[in-house]
C-alpha positions as a Markdown table, in Angstrom:
| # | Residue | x | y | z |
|---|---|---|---|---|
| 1 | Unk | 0.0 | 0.0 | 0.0 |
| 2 | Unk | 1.4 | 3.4 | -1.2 |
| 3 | Unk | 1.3 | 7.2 | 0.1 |
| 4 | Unk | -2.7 | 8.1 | -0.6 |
| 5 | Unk | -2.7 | 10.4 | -4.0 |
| 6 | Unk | 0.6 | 8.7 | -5.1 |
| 7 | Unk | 0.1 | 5.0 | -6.4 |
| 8 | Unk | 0.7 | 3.5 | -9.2 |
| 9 | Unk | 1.9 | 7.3 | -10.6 |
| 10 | Unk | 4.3 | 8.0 | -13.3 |
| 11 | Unk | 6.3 | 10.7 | -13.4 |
| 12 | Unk | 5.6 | 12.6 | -16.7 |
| 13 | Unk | 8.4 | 12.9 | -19.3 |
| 14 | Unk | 8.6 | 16.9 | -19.4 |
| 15 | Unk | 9.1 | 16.3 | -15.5 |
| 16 | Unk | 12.1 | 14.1 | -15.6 |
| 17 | Unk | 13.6 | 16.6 | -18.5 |
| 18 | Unk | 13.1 | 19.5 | -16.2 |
| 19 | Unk | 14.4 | 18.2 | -13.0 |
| 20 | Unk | 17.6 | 16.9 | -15.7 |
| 21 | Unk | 17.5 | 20.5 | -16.4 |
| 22 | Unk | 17.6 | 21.7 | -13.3 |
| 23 | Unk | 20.5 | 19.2 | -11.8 |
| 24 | Unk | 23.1 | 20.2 | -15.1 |
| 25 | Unk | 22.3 | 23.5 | -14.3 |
| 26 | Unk | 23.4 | 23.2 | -10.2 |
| 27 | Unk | 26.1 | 21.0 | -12.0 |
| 28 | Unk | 27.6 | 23.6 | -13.7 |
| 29 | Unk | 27.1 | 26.7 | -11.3 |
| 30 | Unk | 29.5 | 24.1 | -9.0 |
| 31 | Unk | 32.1 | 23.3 | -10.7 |
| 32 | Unk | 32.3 | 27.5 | -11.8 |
| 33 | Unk | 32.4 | 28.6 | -8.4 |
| 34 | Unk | 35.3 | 25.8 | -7.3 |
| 35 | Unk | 37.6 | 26.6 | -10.3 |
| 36 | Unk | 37.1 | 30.8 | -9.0 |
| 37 | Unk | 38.2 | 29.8 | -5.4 |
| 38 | Unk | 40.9 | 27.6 | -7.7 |
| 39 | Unk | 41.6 | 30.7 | -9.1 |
| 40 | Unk | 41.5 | 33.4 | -5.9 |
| 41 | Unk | 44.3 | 30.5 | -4.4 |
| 42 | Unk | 46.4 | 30.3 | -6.9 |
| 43 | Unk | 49.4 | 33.5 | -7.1 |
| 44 | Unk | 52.7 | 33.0 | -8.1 |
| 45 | Unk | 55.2 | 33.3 | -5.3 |
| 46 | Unk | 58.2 | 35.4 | -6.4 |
| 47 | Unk | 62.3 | 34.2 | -6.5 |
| 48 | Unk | 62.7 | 36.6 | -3.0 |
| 49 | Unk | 62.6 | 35.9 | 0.7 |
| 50 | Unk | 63.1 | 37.5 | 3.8 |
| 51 | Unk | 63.3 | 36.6 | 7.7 |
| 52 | Unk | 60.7 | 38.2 | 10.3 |
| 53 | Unk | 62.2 | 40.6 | 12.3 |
| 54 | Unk | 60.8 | 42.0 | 15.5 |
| 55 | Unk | 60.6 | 45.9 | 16.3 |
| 56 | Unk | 60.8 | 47.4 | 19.9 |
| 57 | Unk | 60.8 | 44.4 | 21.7 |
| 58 | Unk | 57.4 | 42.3 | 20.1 |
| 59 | Unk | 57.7 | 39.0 | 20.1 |
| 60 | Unk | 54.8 | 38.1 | 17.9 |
| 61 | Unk | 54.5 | 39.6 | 14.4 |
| 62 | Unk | 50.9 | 40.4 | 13.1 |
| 63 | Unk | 50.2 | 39.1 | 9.5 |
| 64 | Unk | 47.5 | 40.9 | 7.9 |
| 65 | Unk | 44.3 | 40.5 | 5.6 |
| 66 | Unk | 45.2 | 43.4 | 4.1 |
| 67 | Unk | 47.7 | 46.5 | 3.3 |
| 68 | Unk | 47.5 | 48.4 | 7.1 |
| 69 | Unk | 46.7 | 47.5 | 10.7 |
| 70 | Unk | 42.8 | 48.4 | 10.0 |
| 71 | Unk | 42.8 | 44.7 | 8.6 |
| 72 | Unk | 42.0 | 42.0 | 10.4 |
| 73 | Unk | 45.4 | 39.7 | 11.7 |
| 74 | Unk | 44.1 | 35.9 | 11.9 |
| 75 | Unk | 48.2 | 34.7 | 12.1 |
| 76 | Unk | 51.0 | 35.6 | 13.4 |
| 77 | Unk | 54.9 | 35.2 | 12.9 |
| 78 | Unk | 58.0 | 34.8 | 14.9 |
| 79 | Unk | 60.9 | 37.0 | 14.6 |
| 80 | Unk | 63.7 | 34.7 | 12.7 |
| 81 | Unk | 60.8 | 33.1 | 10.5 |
| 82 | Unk | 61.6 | 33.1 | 6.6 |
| 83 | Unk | 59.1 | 34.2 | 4.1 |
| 84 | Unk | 58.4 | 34.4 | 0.9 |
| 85 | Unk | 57.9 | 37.4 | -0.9 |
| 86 | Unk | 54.7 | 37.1 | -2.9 |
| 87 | Unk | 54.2 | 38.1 | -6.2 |
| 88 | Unk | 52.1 | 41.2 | -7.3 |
| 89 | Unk | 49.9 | 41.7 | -10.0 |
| 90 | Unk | 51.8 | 42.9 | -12.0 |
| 91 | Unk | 55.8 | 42.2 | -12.6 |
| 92 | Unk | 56.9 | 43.3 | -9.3 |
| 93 | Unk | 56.2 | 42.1 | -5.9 |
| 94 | Unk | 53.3 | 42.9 | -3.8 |
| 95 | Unk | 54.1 | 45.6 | -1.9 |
| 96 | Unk | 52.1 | 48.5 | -1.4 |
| 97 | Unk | 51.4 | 52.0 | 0.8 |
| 98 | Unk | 48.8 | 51.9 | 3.6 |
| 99 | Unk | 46.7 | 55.2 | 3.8 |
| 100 | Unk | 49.7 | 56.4 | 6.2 |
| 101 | Unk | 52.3 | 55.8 | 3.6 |
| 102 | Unk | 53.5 | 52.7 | 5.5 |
| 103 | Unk | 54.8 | 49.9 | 2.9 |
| 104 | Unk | 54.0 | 46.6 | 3.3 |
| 105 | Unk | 54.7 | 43.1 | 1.5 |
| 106 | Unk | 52.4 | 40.2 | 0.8 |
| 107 | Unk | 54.3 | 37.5 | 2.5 |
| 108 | Unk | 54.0 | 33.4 | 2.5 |
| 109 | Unk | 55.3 | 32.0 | 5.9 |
| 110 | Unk | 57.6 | 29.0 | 4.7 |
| 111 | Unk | 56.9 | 26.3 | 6.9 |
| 112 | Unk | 53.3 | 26.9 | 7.7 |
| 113 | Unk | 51.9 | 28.2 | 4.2 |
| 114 | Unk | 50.0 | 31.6 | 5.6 |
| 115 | Unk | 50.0 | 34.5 | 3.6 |
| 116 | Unk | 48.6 | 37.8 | 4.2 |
| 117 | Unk | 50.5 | 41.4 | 4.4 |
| 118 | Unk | 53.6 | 42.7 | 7.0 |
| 119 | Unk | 55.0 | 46.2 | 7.3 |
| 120 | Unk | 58.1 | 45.9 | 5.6 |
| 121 | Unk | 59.8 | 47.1 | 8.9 |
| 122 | Unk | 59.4 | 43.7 | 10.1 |
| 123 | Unk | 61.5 | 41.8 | 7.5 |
| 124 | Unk | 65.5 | 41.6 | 6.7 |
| 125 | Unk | 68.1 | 39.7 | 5.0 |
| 126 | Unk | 66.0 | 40.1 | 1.6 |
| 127 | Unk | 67.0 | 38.0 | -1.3 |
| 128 | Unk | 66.1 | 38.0 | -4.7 |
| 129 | Unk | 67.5 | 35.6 | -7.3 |
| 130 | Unk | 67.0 | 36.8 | -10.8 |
| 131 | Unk | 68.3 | 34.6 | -13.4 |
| 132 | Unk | 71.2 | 32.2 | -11.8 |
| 133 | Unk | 72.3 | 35.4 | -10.1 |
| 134 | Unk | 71.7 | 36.4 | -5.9 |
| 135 | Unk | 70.9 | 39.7 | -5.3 |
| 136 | Unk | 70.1 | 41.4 | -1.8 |
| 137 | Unk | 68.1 | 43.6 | -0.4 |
């Protein structure tokens, strides 16, 4: 004995090519949205690095969202840490002003993978390598 209004019903065949419709559709609006946060992830990490350094005495360094404290900080470094330098838009390496004329450097933390943005006060011992050859900053 069935559900009462639903024995012995077929589904219509304009109702099973709508509801095909409808899954393709979902589908595809899935497999967009992963390859954009495929995308967003992906950034080309640059031939430079640099070591954390701390500044009057911190012993934690803030890693930010963004370019200036006003950003949220979810990690933090440790002086003698090595970064990456990360790779900007462009040709050059991220690093920009904040709205106080601060720079700062999108960095990737070597061992642990986190990126977001430093002041460039905080880092030393830059190198870059450009083609075979080692050059400092």
């Amino acid at each position: 004995m069935g559900v009462k209004g639903f024995q012995n019903q077929v589904m219509k065949p304009q109702s099973t090519l709508r509801i095909g419709a409808i899954a393709a559709s979902l589908l595809l609006s899935l497999s967009v949205i992963s390859m954009r946060i495929t995308l967003v992830q992906a950034q080309a990490i640059s031939s430079c690095t640099a070591i954390l350094d701390e500044k009057n005495g911190e012993s934690d360094i803030q890693i930010h969202d963004g370019v200036g404290t006003e950003f949220y900080s979810r990690y933090e470094g440790r002086p003698g840490d090595r970064v990456t330098i990360l790779q900007g838009d462009r040709q050059g390496l991220a690093i920009a002003k904040d709205k106080y004329g601060k720079d700062w450097v999108k960095i990737e933390l070597v061992e642990s993978r986190v990126r977001g943005w430093v002041q460039r006060d905080y880092l030393r011992e830059w190198e870059c390598y450009t083609q075979g050859r080692r050059a400092e900053g």
